[in-house]
C-alpha positions as a Markdown table, in Angstrom:
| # | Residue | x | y | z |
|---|---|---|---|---|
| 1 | Unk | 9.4 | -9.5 | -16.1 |
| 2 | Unk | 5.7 | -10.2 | -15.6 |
| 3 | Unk | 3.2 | -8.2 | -17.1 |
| 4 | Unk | 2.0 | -6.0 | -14.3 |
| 5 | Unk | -2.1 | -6.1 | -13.8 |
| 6 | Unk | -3.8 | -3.1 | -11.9 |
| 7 | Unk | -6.2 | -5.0 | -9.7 |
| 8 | Unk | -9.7 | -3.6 | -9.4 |
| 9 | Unk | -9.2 | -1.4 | -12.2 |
| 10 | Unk | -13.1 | -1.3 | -13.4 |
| 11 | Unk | -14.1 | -0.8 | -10.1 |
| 12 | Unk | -11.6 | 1.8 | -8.5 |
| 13 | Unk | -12.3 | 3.9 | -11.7 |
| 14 | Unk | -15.9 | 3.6 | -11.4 |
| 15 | Unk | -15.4 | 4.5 | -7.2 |
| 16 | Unk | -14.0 | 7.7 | -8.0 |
| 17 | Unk | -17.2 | 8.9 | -10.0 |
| 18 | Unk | -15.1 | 11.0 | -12.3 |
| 19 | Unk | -15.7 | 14.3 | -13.9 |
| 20 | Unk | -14.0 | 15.1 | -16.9 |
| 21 | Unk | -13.1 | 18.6 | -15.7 |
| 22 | Unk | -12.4 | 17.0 | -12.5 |
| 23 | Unk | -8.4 | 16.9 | -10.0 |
| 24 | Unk | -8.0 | 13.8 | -9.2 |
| 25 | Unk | -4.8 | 12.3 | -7.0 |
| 26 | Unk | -3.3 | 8.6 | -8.1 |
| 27 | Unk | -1.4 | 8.1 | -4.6 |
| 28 | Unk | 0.3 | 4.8 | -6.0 |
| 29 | Unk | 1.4 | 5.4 | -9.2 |
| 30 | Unk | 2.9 | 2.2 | -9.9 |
| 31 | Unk | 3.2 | 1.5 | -13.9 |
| 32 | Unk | 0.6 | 4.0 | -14.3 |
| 33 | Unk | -2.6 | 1.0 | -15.0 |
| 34 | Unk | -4.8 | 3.1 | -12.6 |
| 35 | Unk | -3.6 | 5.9 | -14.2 |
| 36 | Unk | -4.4 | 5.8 | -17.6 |
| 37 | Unk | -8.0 | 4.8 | -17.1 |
| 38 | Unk | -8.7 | 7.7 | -15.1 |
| 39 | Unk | -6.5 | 10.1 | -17.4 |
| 40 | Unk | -8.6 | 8.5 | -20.1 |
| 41 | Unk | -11.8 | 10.0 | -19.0 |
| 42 | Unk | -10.6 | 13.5 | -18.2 |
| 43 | Unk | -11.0 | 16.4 | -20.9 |
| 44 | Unk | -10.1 | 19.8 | -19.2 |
| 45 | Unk | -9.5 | 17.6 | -15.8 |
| 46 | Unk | -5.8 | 16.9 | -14.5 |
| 47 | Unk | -4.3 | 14.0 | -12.9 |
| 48 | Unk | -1.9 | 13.6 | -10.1 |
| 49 | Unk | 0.8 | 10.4 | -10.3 |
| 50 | Unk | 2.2 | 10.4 | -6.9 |
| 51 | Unk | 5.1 | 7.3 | -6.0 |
| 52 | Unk | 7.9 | 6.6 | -3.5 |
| 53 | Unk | 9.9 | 4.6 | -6.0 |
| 54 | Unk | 11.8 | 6.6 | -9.3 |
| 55 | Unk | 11.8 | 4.1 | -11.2 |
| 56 | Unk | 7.9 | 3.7 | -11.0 |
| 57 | Unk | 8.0 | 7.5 | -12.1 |
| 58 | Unk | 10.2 | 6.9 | -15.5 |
| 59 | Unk | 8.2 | 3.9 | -16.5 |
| 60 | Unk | 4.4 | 5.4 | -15.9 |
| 61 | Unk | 5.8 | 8.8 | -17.5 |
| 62 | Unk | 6.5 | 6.8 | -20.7 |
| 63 | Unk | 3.1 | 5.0 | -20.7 |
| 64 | Unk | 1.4 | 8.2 | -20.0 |
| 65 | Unk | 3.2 | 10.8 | -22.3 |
| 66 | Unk | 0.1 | 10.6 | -24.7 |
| 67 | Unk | -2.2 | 12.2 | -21.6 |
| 68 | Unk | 0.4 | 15.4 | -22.3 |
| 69 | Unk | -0.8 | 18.1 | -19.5 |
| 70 | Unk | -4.1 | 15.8 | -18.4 |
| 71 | Unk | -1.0 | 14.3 | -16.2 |
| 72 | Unk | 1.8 | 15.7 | -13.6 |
| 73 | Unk | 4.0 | 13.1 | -11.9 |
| 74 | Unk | 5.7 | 13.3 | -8.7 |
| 75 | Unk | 8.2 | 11.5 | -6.6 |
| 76 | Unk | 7.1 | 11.1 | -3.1 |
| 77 | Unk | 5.4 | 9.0 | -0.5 |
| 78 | Unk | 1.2 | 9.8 | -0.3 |
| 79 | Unk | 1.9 | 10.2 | 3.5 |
| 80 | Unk | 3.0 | 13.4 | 2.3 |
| 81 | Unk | -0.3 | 14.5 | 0.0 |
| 82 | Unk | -0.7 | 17.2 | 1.7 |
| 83 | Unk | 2.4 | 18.8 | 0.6 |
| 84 | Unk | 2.4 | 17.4 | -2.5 |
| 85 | Unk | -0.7 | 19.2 | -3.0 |
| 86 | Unk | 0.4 | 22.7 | -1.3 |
| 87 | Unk | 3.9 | 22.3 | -3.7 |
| 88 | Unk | 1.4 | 22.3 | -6.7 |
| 89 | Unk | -1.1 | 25.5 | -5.6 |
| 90 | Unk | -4.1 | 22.8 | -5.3 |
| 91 | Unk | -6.4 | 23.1 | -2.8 |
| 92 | Unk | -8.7 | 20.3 | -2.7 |
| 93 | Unk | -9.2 | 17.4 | -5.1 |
| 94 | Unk | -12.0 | 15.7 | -6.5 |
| 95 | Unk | -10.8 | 12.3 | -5.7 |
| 96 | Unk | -7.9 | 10.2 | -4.1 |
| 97 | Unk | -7.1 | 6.5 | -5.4 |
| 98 | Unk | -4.4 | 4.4 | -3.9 |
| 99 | Unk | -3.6 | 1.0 | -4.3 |
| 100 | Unk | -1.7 | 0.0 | -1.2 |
| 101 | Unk | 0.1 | -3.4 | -2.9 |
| 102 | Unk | 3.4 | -4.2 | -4.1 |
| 103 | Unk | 3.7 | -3.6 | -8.1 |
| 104 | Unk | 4.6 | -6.3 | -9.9 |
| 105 | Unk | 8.3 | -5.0 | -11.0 |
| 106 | Unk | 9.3 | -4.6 | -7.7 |
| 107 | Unk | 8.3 | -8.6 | -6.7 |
| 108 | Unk | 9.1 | -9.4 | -10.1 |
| 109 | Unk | 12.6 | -7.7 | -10.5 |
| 110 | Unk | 15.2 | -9.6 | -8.1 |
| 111 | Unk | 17.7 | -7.0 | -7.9 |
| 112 | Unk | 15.1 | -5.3 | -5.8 |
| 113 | Unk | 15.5 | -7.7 | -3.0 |
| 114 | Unk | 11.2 | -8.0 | -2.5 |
| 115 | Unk | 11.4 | -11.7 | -3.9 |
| 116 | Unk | 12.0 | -15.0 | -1.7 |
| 117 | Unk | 12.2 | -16.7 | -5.1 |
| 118 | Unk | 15.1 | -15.0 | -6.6 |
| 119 | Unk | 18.8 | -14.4 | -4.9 |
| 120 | Unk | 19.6 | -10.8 | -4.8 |
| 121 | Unk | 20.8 | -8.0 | -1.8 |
| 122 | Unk | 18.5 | -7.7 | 0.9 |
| 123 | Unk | 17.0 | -4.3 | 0.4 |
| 124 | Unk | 12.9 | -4.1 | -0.6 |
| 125 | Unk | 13.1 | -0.5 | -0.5 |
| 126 | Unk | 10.3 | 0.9 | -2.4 |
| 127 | Unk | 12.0 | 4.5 | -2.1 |
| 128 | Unk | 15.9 | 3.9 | -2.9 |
| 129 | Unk | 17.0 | 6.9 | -1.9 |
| 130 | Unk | 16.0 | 6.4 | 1.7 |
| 131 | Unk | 18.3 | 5.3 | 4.3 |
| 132 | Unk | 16.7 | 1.7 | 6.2 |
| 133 | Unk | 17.1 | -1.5 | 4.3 |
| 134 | Unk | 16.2 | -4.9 | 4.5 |
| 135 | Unk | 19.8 | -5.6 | 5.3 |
| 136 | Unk | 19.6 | -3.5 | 8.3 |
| 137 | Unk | 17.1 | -5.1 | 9.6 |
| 138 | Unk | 17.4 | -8.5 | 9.2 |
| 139 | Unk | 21.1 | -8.3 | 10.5 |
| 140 | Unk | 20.7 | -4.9 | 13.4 |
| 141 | Unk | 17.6 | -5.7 | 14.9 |
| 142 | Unk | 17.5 | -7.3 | 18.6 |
| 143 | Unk | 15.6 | -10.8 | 18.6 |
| 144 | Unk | 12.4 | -10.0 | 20.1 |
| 145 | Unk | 12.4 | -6.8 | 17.8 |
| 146 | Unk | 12.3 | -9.1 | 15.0 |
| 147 | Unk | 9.9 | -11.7 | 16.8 |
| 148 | Unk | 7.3 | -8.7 | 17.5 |
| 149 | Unk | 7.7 | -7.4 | 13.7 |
| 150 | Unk | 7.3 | -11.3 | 12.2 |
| 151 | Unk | 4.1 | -11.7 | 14.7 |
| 152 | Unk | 2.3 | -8.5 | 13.9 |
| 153 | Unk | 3.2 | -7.0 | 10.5 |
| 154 | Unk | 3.5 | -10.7 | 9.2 |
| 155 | Unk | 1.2 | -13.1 | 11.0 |
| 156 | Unk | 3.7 | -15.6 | 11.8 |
| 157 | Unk | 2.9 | -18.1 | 14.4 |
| 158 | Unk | 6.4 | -19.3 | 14.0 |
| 159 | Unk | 8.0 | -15.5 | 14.9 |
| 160 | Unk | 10.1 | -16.5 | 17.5 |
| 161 | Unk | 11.3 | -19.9 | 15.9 |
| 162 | Unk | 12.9 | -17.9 | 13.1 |
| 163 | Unk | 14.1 | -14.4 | 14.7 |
| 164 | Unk | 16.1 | -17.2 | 17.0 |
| 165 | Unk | 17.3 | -18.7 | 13.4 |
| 166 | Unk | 18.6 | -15.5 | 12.3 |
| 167 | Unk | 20.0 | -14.0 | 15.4 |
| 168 | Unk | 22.2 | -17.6 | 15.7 |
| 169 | Unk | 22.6 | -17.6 | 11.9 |
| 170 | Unk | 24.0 | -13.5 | 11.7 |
| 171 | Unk | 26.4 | -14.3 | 14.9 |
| 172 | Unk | 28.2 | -17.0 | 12.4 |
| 173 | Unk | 28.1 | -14.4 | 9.2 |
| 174 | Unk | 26.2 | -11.4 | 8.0 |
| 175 | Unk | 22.6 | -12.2 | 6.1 |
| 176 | Unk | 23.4 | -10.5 | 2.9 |
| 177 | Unk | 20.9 | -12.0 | -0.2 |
| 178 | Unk | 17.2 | -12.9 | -0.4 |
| 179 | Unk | 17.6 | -17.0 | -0.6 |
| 180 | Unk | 20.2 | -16.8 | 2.4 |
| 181 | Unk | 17.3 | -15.6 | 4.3 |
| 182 | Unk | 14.5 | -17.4 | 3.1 |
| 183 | Unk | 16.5 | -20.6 | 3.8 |
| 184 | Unk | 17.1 | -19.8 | 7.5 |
| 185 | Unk | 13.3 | -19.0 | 7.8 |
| 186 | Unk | 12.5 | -22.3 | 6.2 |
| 187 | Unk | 15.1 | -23.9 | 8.5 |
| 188 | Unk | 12.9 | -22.9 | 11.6 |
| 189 | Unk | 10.0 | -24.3 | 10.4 |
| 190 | Unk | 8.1 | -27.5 | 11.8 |
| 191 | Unk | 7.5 | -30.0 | 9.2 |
| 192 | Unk | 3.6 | -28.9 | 9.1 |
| 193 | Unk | 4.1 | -25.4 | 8.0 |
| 194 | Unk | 6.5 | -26.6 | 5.6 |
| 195 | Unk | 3.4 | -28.6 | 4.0 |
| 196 | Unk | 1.4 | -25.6 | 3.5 |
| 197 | Unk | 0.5 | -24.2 | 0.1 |
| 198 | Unk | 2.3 | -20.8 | 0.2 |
| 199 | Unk | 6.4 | -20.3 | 0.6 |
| 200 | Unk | 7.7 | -20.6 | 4.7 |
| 201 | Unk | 9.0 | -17.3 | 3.7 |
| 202 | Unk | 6.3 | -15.1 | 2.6 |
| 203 | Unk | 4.8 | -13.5 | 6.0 |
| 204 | Unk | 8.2 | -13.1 | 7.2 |
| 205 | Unk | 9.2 | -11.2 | 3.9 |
| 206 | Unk | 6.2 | -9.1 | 3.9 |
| 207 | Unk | 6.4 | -7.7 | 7.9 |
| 208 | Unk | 10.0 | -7.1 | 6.7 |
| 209 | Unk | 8.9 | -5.3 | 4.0 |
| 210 | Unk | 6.2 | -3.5 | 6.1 |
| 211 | Unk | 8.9 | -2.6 | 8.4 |
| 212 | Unk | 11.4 | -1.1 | 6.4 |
| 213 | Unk | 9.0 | 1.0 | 4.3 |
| 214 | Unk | 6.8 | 2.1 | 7.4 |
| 215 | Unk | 4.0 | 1.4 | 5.5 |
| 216 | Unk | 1.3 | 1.1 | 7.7 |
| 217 | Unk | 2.3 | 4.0 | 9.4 |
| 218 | Unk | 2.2 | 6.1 | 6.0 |
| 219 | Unk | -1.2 | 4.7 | 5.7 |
| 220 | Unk | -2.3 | 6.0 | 8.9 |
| 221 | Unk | -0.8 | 9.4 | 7.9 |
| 222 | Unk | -3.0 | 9.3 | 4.6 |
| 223 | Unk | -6.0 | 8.5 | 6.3 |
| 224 | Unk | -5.9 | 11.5 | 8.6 |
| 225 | Unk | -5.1 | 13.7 | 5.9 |
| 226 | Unk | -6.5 | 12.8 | 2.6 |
| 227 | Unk | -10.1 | 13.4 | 3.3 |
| 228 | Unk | -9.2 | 17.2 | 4.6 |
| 229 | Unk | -7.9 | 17.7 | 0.8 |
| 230 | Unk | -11.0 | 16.4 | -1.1 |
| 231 | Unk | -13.7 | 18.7 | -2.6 |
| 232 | Unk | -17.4 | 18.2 | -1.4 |
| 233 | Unk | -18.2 | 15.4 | -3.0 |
| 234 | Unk | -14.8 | 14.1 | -3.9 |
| 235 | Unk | -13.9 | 10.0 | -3.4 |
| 236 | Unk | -11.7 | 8.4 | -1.9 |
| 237 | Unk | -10.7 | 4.5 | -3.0 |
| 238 | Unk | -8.4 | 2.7 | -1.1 |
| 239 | Unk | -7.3 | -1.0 | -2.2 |
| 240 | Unk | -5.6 | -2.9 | 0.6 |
| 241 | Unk | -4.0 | -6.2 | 0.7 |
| 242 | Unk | -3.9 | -7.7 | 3.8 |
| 243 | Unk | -5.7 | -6.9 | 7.2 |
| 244 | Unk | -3.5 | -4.9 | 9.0 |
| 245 | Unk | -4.0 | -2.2 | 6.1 |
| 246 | Unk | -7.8 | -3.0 | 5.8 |
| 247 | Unk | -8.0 | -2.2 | 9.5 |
| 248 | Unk | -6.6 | 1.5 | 9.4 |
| 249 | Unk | -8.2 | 2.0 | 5.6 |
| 250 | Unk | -11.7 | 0.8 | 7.6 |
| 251 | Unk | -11.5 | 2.7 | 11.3 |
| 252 | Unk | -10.0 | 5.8 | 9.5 |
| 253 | Unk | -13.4 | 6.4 | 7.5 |
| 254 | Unk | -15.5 | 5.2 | 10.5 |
| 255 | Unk | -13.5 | 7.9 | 12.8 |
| 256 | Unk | -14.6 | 10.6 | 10.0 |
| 257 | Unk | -18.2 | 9.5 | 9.7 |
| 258 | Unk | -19.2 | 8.5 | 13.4 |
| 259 | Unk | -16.7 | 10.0 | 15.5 |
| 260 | Unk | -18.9 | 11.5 | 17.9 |
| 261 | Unk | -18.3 | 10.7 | 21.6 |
| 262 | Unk | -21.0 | 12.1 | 23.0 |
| 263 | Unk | -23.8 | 9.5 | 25.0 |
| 264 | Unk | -26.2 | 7.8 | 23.1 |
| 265 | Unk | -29.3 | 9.1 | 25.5 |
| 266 | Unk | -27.5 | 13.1 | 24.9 |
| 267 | Unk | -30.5 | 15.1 | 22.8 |
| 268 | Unk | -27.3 | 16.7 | 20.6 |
| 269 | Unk | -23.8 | 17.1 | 20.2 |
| 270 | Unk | -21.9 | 18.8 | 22.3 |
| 271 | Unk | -18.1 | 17.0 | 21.0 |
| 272 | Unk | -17.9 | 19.2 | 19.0 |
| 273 | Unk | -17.5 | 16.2 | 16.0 |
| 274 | Unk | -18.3 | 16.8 | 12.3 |
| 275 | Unk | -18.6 | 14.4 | 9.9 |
| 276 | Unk | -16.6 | 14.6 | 7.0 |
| 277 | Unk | -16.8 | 11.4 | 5.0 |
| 278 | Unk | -19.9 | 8.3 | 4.5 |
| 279 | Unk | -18.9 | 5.6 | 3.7 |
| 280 | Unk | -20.3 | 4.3 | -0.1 |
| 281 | Unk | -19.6 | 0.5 | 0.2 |
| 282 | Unk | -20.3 | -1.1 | 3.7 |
| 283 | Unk | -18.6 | -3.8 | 2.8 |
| 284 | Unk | -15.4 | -3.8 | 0.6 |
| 285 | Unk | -15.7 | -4.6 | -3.1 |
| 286 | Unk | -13.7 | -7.8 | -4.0 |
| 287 | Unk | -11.9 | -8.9 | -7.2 |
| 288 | Unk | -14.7 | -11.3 | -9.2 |
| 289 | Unk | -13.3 | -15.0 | -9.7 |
| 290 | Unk | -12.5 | -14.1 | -13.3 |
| 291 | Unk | -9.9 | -11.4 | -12.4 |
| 292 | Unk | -8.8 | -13.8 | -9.8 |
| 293 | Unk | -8.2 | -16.6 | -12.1 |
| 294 | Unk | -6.5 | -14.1 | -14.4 |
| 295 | Unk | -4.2 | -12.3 | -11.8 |
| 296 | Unk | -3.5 | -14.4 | -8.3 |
| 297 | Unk | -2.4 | -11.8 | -6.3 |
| 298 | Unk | -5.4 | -10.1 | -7.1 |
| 299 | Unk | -7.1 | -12.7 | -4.8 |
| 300 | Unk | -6.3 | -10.7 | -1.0 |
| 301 | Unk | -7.8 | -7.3 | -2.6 |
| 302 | Unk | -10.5 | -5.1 | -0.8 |
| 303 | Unk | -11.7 | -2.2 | -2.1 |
| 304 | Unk | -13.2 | 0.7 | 0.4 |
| 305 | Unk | -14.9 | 3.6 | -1.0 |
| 306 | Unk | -15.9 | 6.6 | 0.5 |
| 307 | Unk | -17.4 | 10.2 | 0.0 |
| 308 | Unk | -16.6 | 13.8 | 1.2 |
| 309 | Unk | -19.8 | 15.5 | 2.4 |
């Protein structure tokens, strides 16, 4: 296995402007990188690990075992913060990090089904106990269903080309392992996207991915609720990946800090709007070319950061 690389990590940490005494919410626990650096600065503070995946869970409680009650870990999606939160008696928190990526074990483990590199069952759940795999998907799903899912969770400018390929390949036999599918995607490709530097595979696998984890819509859900469940003055860092997550991370602080709807020429504001967050970084902080050079998949990262008031 890889060794996995928080991305950002100087920077997130810095974002959150910690206190020592402070709560603070990890939403994407991972292998516990982010973690540690923010447990690390705490003295009387406490730290909330929060991840959809067990295994995640098991390995970050073993790296973070020395942090003894600084850190409390729990399984579950950060769609569902606000629960979390109400499960544990805490009110408000004095900042929220999530890191919206992939973690390395789960592209780098093959029995996880993520990888087009590596055979294994189609499944990229990032929560195994939950129902929807990749499986189910690839082989259930009507043809423009999967056309619409390649072209907007994916990018693809070939969507149609390859759901056709599956739908005719799936009529013949079930699409049961990782390669099977990556090879039918390659199989639809013209000869020019075939001579492109990244795999014919990898914007298909991700909207899969996307899809059967309902990830943008669990980002959505965060960004309507975190901010209600940080203290005055509290942060909230968000690291995307690719645009689509960008997007919601971007219009759901701009919704919270100029939401109004009233006319431009009306004296005051009669909306009935409040802000609740400004935004600290107009632009998103990026990975320097060091880190880059150090960790690829560092090289899609944006980092938004912004402030309760």
């Amino acid at each position: 296995m890889a060794e996995h690389v928080s991305v950002l990590l100087e920077e997130a940490v810095e974002g959150l402007k910690i206190r020592p005494d402070g709560i603070y919410l990890d939403g994407t626990l991972g292998l516990g990188g982010h973690s540690a650096a923010i447990a690390g600065r705490l003295t009387t503070g406490l730290l909330i690990g929060v991840d959809r995946d067990e295994t995640a869970i098991k390995r970050a409680g073993d790296r973070l075992r020395c942090f003894g009650e600084r850190i409390r870990l729990v399984h579950g999606s950060f769609a569902m913060l606000g629960d979390i939160l109400d499960s544990l008696e805490i009110q408000g928190v004095d900042g929220m990090l999530f890191d919206l990526g992939v973690s390395s074990p789960q592209l780098d483990e093959a029995e996880r089904g993520f990888s087009y590199r590596m055979d294994a069952p189609l499944d990229m759940r990032m929560d195994q106990t939950q129902g929807k795999t990749a499986w189910d998907v690839v082989n259930h799903y009507e043809e423009a269903e999967l056309s619409h899912i390649f072209y907007t969770y994916g990018e693809e400018r070939y969507a149609r080309r390859v759901s056709a390929a599956i739908v005719k390949s799936r009529a013949e036999q079930p699409i049961d392992t990782t390669l099977q599918l990556a090879d039918i995607i390659r199989s639809a490709m013209p000869a020019a996207a075939l001579r492109e530097k990244q795999h014919p595979a990898k914007r298909c696998f991700q909207a899969i991915r996307i899809e059967v984890n309902d990830e943008l819509g669990e980002v959505e859900q965060m960004m309507r609720s975190a901010p209600d469940r940080l203290n005055p003055g509290g942060r909230l860092c968000v690291i995307s990946f690719h645009s689509l997550e960008d997007r919601i991370v971007k219009q759901g602080i701009a919704v919270r800090e100029h939401g109004c709807t009233c006319p431009r020429e009306a004296p005051v504001c009669t909306c009935g709007f409040r802000q609740t967050l400004k935004t600290i970084t107009r632009k998103p902080i990026l990975p320097k070319p060091e880190e880059c050079a150090a960790n690829p998949r560092a090289r899609s990262a944006k980092l938004r950061v912004a402030e309760r008031v």
